[in-house]
N, C-alpha and C positions, 0 to 999 in steps of 0.2 A: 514665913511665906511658903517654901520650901516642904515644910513640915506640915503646914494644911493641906496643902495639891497633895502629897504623898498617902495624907490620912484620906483625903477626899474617893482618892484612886482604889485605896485599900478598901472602904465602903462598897466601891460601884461593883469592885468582881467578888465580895463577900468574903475576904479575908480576914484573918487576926492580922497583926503587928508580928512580921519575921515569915509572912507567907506561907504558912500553916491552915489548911482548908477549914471550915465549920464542920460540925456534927451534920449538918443537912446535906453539905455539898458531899462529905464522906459516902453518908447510904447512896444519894444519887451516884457517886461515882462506882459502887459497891453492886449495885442494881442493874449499870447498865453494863458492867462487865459479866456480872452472869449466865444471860444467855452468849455471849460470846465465846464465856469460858465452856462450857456445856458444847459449844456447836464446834470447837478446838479438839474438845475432848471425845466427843460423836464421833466426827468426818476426818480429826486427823493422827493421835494419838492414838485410839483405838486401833484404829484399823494397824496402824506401823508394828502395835503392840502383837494383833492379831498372825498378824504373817511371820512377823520373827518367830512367833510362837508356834505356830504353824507348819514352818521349815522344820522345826522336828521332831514329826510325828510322821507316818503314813497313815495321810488323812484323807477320808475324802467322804463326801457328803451321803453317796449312799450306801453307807456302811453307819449303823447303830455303835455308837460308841458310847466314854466316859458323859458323867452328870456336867462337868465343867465344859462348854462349848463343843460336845460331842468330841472330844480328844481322851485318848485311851480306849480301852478296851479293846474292841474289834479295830479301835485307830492308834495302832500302840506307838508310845515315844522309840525315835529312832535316833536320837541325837546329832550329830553331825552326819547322817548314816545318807539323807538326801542330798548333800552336798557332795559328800565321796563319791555317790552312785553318778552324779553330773560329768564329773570331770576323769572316772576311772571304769565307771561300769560300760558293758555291753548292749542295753538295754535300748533298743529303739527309741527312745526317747532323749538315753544320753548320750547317746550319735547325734542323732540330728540335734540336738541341742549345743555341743562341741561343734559342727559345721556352723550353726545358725553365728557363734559369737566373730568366727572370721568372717563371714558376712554383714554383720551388722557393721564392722569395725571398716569392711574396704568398702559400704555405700558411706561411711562417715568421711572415710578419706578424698573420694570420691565428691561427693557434696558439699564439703563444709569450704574448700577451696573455690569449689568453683562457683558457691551461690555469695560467697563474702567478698572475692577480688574480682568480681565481674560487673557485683554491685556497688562496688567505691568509682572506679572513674565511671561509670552511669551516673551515680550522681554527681560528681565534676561537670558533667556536661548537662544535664538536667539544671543546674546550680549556672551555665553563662546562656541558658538562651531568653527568650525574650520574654518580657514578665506577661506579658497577656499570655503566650501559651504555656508556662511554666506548669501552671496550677491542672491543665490541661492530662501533662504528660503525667502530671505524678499520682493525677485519678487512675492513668491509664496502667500505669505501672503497679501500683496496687489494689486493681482490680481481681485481679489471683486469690490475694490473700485473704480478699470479706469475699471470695465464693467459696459456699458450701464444700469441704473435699468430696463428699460423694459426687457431686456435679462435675467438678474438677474431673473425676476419675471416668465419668459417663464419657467426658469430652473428650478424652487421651483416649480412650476403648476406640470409638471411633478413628481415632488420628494413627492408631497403633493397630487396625483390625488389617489379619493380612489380606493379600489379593486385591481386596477393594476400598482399604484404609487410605486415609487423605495421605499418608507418607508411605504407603505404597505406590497408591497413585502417582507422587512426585517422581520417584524413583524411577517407574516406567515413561512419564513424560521427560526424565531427561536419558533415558536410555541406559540406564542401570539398571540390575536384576534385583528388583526386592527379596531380604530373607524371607524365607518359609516362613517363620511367623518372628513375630519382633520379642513374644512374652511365652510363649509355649515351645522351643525348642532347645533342648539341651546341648545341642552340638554346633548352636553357636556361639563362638567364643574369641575373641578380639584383647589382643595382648594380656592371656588370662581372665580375662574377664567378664562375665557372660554378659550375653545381649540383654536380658533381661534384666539384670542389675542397671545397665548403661542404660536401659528404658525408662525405670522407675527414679534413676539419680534427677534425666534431663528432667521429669513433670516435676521431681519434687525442688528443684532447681527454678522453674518457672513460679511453681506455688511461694516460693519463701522469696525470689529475688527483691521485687515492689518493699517488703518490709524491712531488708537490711538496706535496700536503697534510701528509703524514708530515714533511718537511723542516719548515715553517712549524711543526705543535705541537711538534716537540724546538725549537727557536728560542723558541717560546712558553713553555714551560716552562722556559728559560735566564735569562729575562726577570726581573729581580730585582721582587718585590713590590712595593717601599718603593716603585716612582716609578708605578706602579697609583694604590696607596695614596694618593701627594702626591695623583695628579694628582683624583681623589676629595676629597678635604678641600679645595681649593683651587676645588670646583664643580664641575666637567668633568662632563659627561654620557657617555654611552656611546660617541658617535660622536668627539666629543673625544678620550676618551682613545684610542680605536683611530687615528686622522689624526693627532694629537699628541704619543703618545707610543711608541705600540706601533710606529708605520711607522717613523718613523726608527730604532728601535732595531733590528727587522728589516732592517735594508737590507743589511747581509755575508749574509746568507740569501736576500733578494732577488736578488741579485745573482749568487748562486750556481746559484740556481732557473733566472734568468735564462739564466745560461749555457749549464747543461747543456739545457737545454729548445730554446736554438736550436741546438746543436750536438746534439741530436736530430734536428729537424725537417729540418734539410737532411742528414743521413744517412738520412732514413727512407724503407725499401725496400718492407720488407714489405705494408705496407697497400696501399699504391698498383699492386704489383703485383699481388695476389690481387684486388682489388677493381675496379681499371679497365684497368691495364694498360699508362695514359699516356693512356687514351682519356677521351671521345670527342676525336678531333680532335686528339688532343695537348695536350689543355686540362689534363691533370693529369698530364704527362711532368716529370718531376725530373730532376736534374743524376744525379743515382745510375744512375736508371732506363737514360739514356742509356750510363753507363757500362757498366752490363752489359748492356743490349742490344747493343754497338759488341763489348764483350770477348767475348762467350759466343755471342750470338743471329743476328749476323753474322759474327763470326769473322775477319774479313779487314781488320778494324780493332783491334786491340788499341794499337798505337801511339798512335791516336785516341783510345783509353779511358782509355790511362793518360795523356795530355796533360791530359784532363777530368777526371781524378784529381788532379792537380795542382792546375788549377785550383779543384776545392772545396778542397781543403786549404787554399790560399792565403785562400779567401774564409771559411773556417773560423776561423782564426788573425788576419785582420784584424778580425775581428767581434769576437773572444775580448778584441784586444787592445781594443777602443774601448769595449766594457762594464764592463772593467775599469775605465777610464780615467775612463769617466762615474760608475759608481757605487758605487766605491769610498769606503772614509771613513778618518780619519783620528782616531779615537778606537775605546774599547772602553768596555765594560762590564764 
């Protein structure tokens, strides 16, 4: 009986005996990887292939080079020579390029704290109000993140315009002196750290808060009752049980938040570019920023851009690994 359901089963999805595909299922499986394999090799291996390869030469597009992808010739291999020039030349580009990477790293520092621990007890309290307006708040809260960032940054331009900016405004309504400008002034600067940095952290802090909130209450609601419950019946107050019970049980979400949140903030382009630019001063120039300004805005450095490409990835992927490393755990629920 046994052995006819089995033969029966093995028929319906077109198997042999020992789960070994047909000749037909093969091509079709063979056919539909194809163009997948093709659109891998287009959009993601090339290109990885392109830029490593790229970082060592002084390349750049209008200059007539070698037969192979216009490298050589007038674009000659330089070998490790774009990297050395980053981190030891003189070269206006690898100045500001050596400033941009301690600013990348103190908006990360910056950001990645305050858009992740602001947004865990948000959703603790999102997670006990009343189920009619729940679904309410959590539209409201990630509304940020499905608008468009140029919208976003149109909306902050005003909020941030000085003199007649809505946080200027505030400022003179409660009898404070707004700064000179919140995004354009060099010589402000607040426990080292420029105004214009702490400008672009708070929008980009507002932009990501809604989505690490969304992560924390699906985690929240994962969260089995019963240890709510002990930890209740055993005394625990509120804060208790959130320090006690709910954070360690969070930590694979923590962790998660964590990640993508700093591999955010050191990709992030958009804000910084509609908003300051890299200015005043170079005070809020990013690793990114450099990169397209070296590929696109001078043009006569691509080699340089994609060297600098490298290097975030590298600094991507070691951060990726040590998060891991620290806040990983060794149990489930």
């Amino acid at each position: 009986m046994l052995a006819s359901v089995k033969n029966l089963f093995l028929q319906a999805i077109g198997t042999h005996e020992g789960g070994r595909l047909t000749a037909h299922q093969r091509r079709f499986a063979v056919l539909g990887l194809i163009p997948i394999l093709i659109w891998v090799f287009v959009f993601v291996l090339f290109p990885i292939f392109w830029v490593v390869l790229m970082s060592l030469f002084s390349y750049t597009p209008i200059r007539e080079g070698g037969w192979f992808l216009g490298l050589g010739g007038n674009n000659p291999f330089v070998g490790l020579g774009n990297y050395i020039e980053l981190f030891t030349g003189m070269t206006k580009s690898a100045r500001i390029f050596r400033q941009s990477i301690g600013n990348t790293f103190l908006f990360s520092l910056l950001a990645v704290p305050l858009s992740v621990f602001t947004a865990l007890p948000m959703a603790v309290v999102l997670e006990s109000v009343h189920q009619r307006v729940k679904s309410f708040f959590r539209f409201v809260y990630f509304l940020p993140v499905i608008t468009g960032s140029v919208a976003v940054t149109i909306i902050w331009q005003y909020v941030y315009a000085p003199n007649w900016g809505l946080l200027s405004q505030l400022f003179k309504f409660l009898g404070l002196t707004p700064p000179r400008s919140w995004l354009s002034d060099p010589t402000q600067v607040y426990f080292g750290i420029p105004l214009a940095m702490i400008a672009v952290t708070i929008v980009y802090v507002w932009v990501t808060f809604g989505y690490n909130t969304l992560l924390f209450i699906a985690a929240l609601q994962g969260v089995p009752t019963i240890f709510r419950e002990a930890a209740r019946i055993d005394g625990a107050n509120a804060w208790q049980e959130f320090w006690l019970i709910i954070m360690p049980l969070l930590r694979r979400t923590i962790l998660l938040a964590s990640v993508l949140t700093v591999i955010s903030t050191l990709q992030q382009f958009v804000l910084f570019q509609l908003l300051t630019r890299g200015g005043p001063a170079y005070q809020t120039q990013t690793i990114l920023l450099s990169v397209y300004q070296n590929a696109f805005v001078y043009a006569e450095n691509m080699g340089m851009a994609a060297a600098m490409s490298i290097f975030l990835f590298l600094i991507l992927f070691v951060l990726t690994v040590i998060q891991f490393r620290l806040l990983r755990t060794e149990w489930e629920y």
